[in-house]
Every structure is written in structure tokens, then in C-alpha cells.
C-alpha positions as CSV (number, residue, x, y, z in Angstrom):
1,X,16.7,0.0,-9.5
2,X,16.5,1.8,-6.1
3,X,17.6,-0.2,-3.3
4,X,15.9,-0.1,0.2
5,X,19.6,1.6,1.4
6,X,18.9,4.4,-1.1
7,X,15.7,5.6,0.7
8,X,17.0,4.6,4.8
9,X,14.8,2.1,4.8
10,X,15.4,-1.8,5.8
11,X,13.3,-2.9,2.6
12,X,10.5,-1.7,0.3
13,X,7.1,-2.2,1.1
14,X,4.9,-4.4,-0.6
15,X,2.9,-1.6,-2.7
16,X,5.0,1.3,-3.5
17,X,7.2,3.8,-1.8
18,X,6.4,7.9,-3.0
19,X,10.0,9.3,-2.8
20,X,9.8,13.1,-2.9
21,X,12.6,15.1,-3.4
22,X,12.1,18.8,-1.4
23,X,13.7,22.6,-0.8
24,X,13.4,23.5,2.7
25,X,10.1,26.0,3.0
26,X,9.0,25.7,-0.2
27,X,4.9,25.9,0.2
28,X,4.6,23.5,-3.5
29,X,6.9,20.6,-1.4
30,X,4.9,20.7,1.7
31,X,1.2,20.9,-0.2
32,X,2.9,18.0,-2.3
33,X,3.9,16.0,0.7
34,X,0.3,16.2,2.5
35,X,-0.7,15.1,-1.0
36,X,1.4,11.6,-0.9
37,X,0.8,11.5,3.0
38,X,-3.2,11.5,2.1
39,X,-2.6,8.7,-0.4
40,X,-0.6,6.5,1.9
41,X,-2.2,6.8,4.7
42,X,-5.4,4.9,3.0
43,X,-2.9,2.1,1.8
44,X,-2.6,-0.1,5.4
45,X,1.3,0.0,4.9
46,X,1.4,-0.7,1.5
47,X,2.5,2.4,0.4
48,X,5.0,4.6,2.4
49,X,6.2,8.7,2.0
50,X,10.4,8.9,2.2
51,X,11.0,12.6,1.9
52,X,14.7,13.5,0.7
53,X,16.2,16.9,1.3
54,X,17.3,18.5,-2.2
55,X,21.2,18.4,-2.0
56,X,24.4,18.9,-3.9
57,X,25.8,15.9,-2.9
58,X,23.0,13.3,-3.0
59,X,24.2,9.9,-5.2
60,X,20.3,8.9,-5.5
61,X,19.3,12.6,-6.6
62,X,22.4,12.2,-9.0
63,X,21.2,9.1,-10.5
64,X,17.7,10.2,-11.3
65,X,18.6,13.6,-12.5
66,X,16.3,16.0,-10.3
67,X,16.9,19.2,-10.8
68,X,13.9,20.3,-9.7
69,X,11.8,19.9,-6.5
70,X,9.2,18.9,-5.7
71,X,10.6,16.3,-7.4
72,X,8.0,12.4,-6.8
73,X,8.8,9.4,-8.1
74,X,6.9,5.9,-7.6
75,X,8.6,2.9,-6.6
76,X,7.6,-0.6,-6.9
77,X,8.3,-3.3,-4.5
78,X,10.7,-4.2,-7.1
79,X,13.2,-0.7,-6.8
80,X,11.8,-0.2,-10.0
81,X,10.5,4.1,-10.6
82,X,7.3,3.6,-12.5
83,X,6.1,7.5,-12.4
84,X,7.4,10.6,-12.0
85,X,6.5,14.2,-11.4
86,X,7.9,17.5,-11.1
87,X,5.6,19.3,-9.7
88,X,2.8,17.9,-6.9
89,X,0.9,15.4,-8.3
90,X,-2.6,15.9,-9.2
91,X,-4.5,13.7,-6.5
92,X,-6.6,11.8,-9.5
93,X,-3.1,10.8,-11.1
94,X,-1.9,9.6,-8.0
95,X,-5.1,7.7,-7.4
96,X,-4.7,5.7,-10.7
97,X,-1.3,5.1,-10.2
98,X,-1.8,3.9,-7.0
99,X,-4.7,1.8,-8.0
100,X,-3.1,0.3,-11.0
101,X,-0.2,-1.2,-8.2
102,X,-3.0,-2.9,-5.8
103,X,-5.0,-4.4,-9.4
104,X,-2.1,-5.7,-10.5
105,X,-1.8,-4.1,-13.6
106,X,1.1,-2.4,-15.1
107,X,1.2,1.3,-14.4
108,X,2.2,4.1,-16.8
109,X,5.9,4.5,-17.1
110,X,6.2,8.2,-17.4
111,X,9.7,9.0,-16.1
């Protein structure tokens, strides 16, 4: 699982983080990031955006293999990654995803 200290953060919040992984002035990251900034903002703290800087040297990137950016990955309250993209996500996926966490039911795993 990913732990709060993974992302700089004190502890997860209570619906999901949307961790993207970014290149500096790539147009994709930055239409991406508005993307998961939209979604979030609509969630009341529930959901928050942790952007991380694409690096060499990054254990976290590392772990979860990105290669690629934008790289997003959903993760639960738990630490748990229950969806994945590499590209931006299309704002209907995200939706359902995100709607599937605040119903209570299981999301697609698709990592």
C-alpha cells in the first residue's frame, strides 16, 4: 500500500487521493492536472490532487513502475491504488471512479 509519508502528506483523506506523476511543461500533465483538480474540488475534502515530479530517483515512482507521465493513480483511504492511467483521464472515467468510492462500492481495479 501507499503510505501517507509516500505522497508528503500527514494521512490520507477519507475518499481518495489522485496522485499524478508529471514532466515539467508537458501541456498532456497540466490539462491532466486541471482534470483531477476539477474532480476534487467538487469532493468537500474527500478527495485530494498530490502532484509528483517525474524523477530518477523517486522510491514511490520505483515501486509503481511509471515510466510514463502523465502517469494517475487512485488511492483509497486504505493506501490501496484502485485505478490507473497513463495518459489524462477521460473526465466520465474519473467520474465513475470517483462515484463508485462515495457509493461504497468497489471500484474497477485496472492497474
Amino acid at each position: 500500500p501507499v503510505r501517507p509519508a509516500d505522497l508528503g502528506l500527514q494521512q490520507l483523506p477519507s475518499g481518495a487521493v489522485l496522485l499524478q506523476f508529471s514532466s515539467i511543461g508537458s501541456r498532456n500533465c497540466r490539462d491532466s492536472l486541471n482534470r483531477l483538480s476539477a474532480a476534487a474540488a467538487h469532493s468537500r475534502g474527500r478527495v485530494v490532487v498530490v502532484e509528483q515530479a517525474i524523477r530518477r530517483s523517486s522510491a514511490l515512482q520505483t515501486r509503481l513502475g511509471v515510466r510514463f507521465t502523465p502517469s494517475v493513480y487512485v488511492i483509497t483511504a486504505d493506501g490501496s491504488i484502485i485505478h490507473h492511467w497513463a495518459r489524462p483521464p477521460d473526465r466520465r472515467e474519473l467520474a465513475q471512479v470517483l462515484a463508485g468510492l462515495s457509493e461504497g462500492e468497489p471500484a474497477l481495479v485496472s492497474v
